[in-house]
N, C-alpha and C positions, 0 to 999 in steps of 0.2 A: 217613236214606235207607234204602227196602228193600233187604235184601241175599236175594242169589239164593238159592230153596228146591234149584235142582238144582244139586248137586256133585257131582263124583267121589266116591266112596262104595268101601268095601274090598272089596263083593261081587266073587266071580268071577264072570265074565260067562257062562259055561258053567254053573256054578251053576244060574242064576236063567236060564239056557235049559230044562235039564234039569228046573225044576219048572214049565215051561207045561205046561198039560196038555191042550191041542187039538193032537191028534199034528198036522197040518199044519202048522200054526205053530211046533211048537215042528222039525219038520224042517226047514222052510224058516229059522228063525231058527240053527239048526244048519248049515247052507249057509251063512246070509250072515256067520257069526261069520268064517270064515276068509275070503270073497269081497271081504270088506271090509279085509281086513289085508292082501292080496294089491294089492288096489288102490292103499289109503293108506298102506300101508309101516309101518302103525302097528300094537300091540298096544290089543284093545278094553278098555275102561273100563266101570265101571256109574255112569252117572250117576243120582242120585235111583235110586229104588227099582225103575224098567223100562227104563229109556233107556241101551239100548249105544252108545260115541261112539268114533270115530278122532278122532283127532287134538283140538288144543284151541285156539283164540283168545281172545286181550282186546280188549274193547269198550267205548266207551265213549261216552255218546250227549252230544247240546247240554248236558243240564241236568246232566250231570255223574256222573247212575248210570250203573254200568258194570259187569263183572265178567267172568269166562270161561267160554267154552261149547265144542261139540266141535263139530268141523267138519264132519263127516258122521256119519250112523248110523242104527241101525233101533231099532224095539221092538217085539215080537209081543205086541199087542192080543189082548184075546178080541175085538173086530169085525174086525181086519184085522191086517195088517203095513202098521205105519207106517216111512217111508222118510226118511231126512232130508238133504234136497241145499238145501244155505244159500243161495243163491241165488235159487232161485225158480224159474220156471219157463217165464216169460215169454220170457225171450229165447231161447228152443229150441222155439219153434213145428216146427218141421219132427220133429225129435226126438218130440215128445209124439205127434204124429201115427203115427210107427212102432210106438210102446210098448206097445201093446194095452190092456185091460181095468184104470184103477185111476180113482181119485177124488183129487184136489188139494187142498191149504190151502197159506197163505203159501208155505210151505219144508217140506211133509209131501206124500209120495206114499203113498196108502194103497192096499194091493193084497190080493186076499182071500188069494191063495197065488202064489207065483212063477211059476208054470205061467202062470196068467193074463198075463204079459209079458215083452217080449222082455231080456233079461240082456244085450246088448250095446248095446244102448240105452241101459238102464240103466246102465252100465257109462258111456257114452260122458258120460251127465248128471251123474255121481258124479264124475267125471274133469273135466268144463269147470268144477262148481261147487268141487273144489279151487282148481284156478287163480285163479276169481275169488277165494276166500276168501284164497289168499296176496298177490295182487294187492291187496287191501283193505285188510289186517291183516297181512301180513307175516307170516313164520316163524312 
């Protein structure tokens, strides 16, 4: 069975902010280091080599692969800031409609710079998809 390429990894996550080098992204990933530990009550991680993560879950699917991943987090792309709320995004229709300017995948919000949306929104969607993620997977 595959085992997961993205772990926790020993980089500091300021670190590997501090060497983006599209001043917007790396300002904006400079905001969300701490917006995000303020939310999740957690200290950030670098997963794999881009991916900042709060918090962490075990998963485990039918066939039996499984392993852990982080429960919210961002990573400044050179295309975007991608946002990562595990849930998805389906069930907050109303919400996505407030948020302003970003583009979606599964469980990724991608935003070109924070200005472009509203932070208590986002805030609100970072916040429901904890709950489900403990609701899910527990602690």
């Amino acid at each position: 069975m595959a085992e997961n390429k993205t772990k926790p990894t020993e980089l500091a996550p300021i670190d590997f902010v501090n060497s983006v080098e599209h001043p917007q992204r790396k300002a904006d990933a400079l905001f969300l280091l701490d917006w995000f530990k303020k939310i999740t009550g957690e200290e950030p991680v670098m997963w794999g080599p881009s991916l900042i993560g709060y918090g962490k879950y075990t998963y485990k699917y039918a066939s039996g692969h499984g392993g852990e991943f982080f429960r919210t987090g961002f990573s400044p792309r050179k295309q975007n800031m991608s946002i990562y709320v595990m849930c998805g995004f389906d069930e907050s229709p109303d919400l996505m409609q407030k948020l302003g300017k970003f583009k979606t995948g599964k469980s990724c919000l991608y935003v070109n710079k924070l200005a472009d949306i509203d932070l208590e929104v986002l805030q609100q969607l970072v916040e429901d998809s904890l709950v489900y993620m403990k609701e899910k997977y527990g602690d």
